[in-house]
C-alpha positions in Angstrom: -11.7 3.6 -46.0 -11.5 0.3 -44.4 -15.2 0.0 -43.5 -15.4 0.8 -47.1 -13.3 -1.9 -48.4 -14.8 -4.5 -45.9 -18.5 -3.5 -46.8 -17.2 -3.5 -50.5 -15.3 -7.0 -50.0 -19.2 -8.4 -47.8 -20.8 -7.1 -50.8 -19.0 -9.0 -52.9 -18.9 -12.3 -51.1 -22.6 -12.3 -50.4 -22.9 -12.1 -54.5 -19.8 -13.5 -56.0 -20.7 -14.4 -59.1 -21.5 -10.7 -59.5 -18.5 -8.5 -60.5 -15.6 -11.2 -59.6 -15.6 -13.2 -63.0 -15.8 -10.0 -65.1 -13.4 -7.6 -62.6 -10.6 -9.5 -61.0 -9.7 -6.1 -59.3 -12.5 -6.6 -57.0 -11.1 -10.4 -56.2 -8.3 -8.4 -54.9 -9.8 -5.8 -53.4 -12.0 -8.8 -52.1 -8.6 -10.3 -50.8 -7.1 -7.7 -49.7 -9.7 -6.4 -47.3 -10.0 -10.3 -46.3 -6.3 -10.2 -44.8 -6.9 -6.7 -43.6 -9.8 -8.2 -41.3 -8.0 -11.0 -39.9 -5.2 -8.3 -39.0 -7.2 -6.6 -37.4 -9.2 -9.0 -35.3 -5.8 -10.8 -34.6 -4.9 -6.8 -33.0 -7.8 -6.8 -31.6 -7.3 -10.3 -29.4 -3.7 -9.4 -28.7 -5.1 -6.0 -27.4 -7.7 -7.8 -25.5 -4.6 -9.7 -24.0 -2.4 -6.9 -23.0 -5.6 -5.4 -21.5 -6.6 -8.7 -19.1 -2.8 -8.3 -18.0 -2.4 -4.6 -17.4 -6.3 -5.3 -15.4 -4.9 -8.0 -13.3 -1.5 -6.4 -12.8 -3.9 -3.0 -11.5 -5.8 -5.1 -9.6 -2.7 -6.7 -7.7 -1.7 -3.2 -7.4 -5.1 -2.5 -5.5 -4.6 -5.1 -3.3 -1.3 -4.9 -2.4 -2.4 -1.2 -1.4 -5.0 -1.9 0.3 -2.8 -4.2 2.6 -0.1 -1.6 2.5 -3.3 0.7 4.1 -4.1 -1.8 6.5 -0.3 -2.4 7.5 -0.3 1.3 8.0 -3.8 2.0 10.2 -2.4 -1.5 12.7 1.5 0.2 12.8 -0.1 3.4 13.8 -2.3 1.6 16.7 1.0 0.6 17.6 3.0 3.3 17.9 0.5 4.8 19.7 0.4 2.5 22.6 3.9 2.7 22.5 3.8 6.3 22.9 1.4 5.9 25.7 3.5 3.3 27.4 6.3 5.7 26.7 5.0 8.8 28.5 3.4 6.4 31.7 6.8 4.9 32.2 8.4 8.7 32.5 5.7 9.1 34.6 6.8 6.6 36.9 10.3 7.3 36.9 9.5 11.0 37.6 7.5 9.7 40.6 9.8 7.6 41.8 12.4 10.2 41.6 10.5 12.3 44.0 10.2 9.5 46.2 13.5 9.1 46.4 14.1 12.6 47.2 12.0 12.8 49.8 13.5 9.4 51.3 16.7 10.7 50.8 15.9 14.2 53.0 13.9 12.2 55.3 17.2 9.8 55.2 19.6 13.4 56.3 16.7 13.9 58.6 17.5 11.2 60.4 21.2 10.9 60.4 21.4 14.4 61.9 18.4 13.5 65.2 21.1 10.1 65.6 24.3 12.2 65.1 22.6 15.1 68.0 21.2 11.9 70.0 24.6 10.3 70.2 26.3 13.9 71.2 23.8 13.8 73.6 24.3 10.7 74.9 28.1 11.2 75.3 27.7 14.4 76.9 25.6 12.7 79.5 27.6 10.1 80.0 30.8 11.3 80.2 
């Protein structure tokens, strides 16, 4: 109906003195379908508007992703490495523990050959 009423109002601009002097319904119609177009292409701009923002918001959206992405992928790097460092520092310690153990017999070890040498000793001596 509107295309109607806009073809109807081009119709009548592109011959106005046909029809307008003799039918003022088609001045109004005329009018009408004037202030129905500017409506519309006023709609149309502020639609145009809200869809430039809701683009720019998306693609500040996007980017903010794609850095959250990024963030993610170096924070995984990490934590690997830490998990590495992790496991080769309880592999240390473990080592280390065994060391210790086996200084710690050889320790006994060798308390026992000085506590027989000195009974030794003081058997021989006295």
């Amino acid at each position: 109906m509107l295309l109607r009423e806009r073809d109807q109002g081009l119709n009548a601009c592109e011959h106005p003195s046909e029809g307008l002097e003799t039918n003022p319904s088609s001045y109004l119609q005329v009018s009408k379908a004037g202030r129905r177009e500017r409506k519309l292409e006023k709609e149309v701009g502020e639609l145009r508007k809200a869809l430039q923002e809701k683009t720019t918001a998306i693609e500040k959206a996007d980017a903010e992703l794609h850095e959250a992405q990024r963030q993610i992928v170096e924070l995984r790097a990490l934590q690997l490495k830490e998990e590495q460092r992790s496991k080769d520092t309880i592999r240390k310690v473990e080592r280390l523990q065994k060391q210790l153990s086996q200084l710690q017999r050889e320790n006994r070890s060798l308390r026992e050959q000085l506590a027989e040498m000195e009974k030794i000793g003081r058997e021989r001596m006295g």
